[in-house]
N, C-alpha and C positions, 0 to 999 in steps of 0.2 A: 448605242442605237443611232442608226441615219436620222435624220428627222425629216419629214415630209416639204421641207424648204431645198433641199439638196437632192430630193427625189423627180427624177422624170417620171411621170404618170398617164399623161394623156396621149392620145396615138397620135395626135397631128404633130405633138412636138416627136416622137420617135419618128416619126416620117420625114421630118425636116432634115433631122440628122442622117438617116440615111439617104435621103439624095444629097444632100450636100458634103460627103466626105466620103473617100477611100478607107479599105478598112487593114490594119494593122494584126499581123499574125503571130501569135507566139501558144506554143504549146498547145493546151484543150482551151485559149481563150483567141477569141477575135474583138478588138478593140475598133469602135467608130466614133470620131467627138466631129464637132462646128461649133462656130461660135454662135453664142447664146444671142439673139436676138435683143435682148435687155438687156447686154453688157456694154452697149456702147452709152446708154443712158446711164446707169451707174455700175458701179464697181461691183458687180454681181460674183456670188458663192457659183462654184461649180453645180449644176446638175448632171445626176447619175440616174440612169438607168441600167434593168438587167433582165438578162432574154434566157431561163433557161428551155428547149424544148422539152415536149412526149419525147421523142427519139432521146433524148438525155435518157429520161427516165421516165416511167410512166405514172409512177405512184407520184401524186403529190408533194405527201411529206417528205420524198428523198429531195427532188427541187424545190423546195421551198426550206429545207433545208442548208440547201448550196446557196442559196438565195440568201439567207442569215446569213452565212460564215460569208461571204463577200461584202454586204452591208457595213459588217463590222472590220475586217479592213480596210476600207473605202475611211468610213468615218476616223481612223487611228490615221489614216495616210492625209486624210485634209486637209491640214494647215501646208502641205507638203505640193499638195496639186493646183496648178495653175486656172485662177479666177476666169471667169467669163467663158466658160466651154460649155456643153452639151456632150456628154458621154455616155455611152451604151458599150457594157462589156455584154457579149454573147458567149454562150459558153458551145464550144463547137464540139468536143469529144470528153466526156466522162472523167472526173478525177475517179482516182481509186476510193472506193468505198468502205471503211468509215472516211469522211472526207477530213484531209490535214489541215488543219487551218495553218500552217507553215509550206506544206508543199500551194495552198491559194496567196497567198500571201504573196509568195517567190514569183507568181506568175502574173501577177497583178505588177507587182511591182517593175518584172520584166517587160512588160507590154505599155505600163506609162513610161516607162526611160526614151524604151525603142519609138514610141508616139513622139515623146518632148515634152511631156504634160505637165514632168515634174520639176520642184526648183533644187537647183543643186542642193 
């Protein structure tokens, strides 16, 4: 599980990151990071946040669902993604439902490479 140290949470910080960055396209995700305003004072952990909409889906538990199985890639991929960011996956169009935690995986992964976020 993520832990609430790696989680973006408050709307001013998702508002920073969206004005401050272009956003990154691959498949049903859209990827936006900046740097972390506390990374130039210390060597700061990545924060993540995750945007799914109603139009996703309307029920709840289906996004809050997606919302898990992205957490828990996020947290497998960590040692792997580059300190000091602010990151916001959005989810733009529906994975197939039961959701793959292999086909999220692939696209996560796809969308940090094509960012830069990761380290070789």
């Amino acid at each position: 599980m993520l832990s609430k140290a790696f989680r973006l949470s408050k709307d001013r910080d998702f508002k920073k990151v969206f004005k401050s960055s272009k956003p990154f396209y691959c498949g049903n995700l859209i990827l936006r990071y900046s740097n972390s305003p506390k990374s130039i004072i210390n060597n700061q952990k990545p924060r993540i946040g995750f945007i799914v909409s109603n139009k996703i889906d309307k029920r709840a538990t289906k996004r809050n669902e997606l919302k898990r199985k992205m957490r828990s890639v996020v947290f497998l991929l960590l040692p792997k993604i580059k300190q000091g960011y602010d990151i916001i996956f959005t989810v733009s169009r529906n994975f197939q439902y039961p959701y793959q935690y292999f086909e999220i995986e692939k696209e996560m992964i796809n969308i940090l490479k094509k960012a830069d976020l990761l380290y070789d």
